[in-house]
C-alpha positions in Angstrom: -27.5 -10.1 2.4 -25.3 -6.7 2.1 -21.5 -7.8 0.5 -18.4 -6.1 -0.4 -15.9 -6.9 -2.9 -12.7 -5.9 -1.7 -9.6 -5.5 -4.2 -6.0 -6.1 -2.4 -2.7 -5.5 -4.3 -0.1 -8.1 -4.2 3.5 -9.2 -5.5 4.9 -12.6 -4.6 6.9 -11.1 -1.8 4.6 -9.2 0.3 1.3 -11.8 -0.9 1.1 -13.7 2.4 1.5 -10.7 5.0 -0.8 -8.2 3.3 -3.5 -10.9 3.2 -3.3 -11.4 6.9 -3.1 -7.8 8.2 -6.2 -7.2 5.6 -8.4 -10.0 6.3 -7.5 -9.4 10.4 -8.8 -5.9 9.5 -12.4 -7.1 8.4 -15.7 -6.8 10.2 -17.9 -9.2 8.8 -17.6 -12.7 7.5 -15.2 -13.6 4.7 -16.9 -15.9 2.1 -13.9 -16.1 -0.8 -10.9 -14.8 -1.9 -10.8 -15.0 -5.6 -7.2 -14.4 -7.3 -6.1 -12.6 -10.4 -3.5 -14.6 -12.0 -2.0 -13.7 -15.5 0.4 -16.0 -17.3 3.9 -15.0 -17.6 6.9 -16.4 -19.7 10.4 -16.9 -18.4 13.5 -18.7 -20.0 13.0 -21.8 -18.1 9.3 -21.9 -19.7 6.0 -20.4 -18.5 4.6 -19.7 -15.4 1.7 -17.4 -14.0 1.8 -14.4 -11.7 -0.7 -13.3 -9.4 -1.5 -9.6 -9.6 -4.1 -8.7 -6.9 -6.8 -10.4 -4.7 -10.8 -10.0 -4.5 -12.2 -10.3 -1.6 -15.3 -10.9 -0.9 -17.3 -10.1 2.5 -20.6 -10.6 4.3 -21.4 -7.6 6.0 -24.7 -9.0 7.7 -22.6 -10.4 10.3 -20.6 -7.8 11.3 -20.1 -7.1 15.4 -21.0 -4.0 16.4 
């Protein structure tokens, strides 16, 4: 089996669009997407941000 790990930039307020339009883009089979999250402090306490996505994809069963 032949796969590709894709790496997709993100911010909370373009996260859920540049997912689809990339994974619609894809040839072959998506097996996981595997998120880079990074804790972050605020003044109400902490929380974690998510910086960028991997991707991973099957090309074996790609249409051609």
């Amino acid at each position: 089996m032949n796969y590709k790990v894709h790496r997709l930039e993100v911010d909370k307020s373009n996260l859920q669009e540049k997912l689809e339009k990339f994974l619609n883009s894809l040839h072959g089979e998506v097996i996981s997407v595997f998120p880079h999250i990074r804790p972050s402090f605020q003044f109400m306490g902490a929380t974690a941000k998510i910086d960028y996505l991997l991707i991973i994809e099957n090309l074996d069963t790609q249409l051609h």
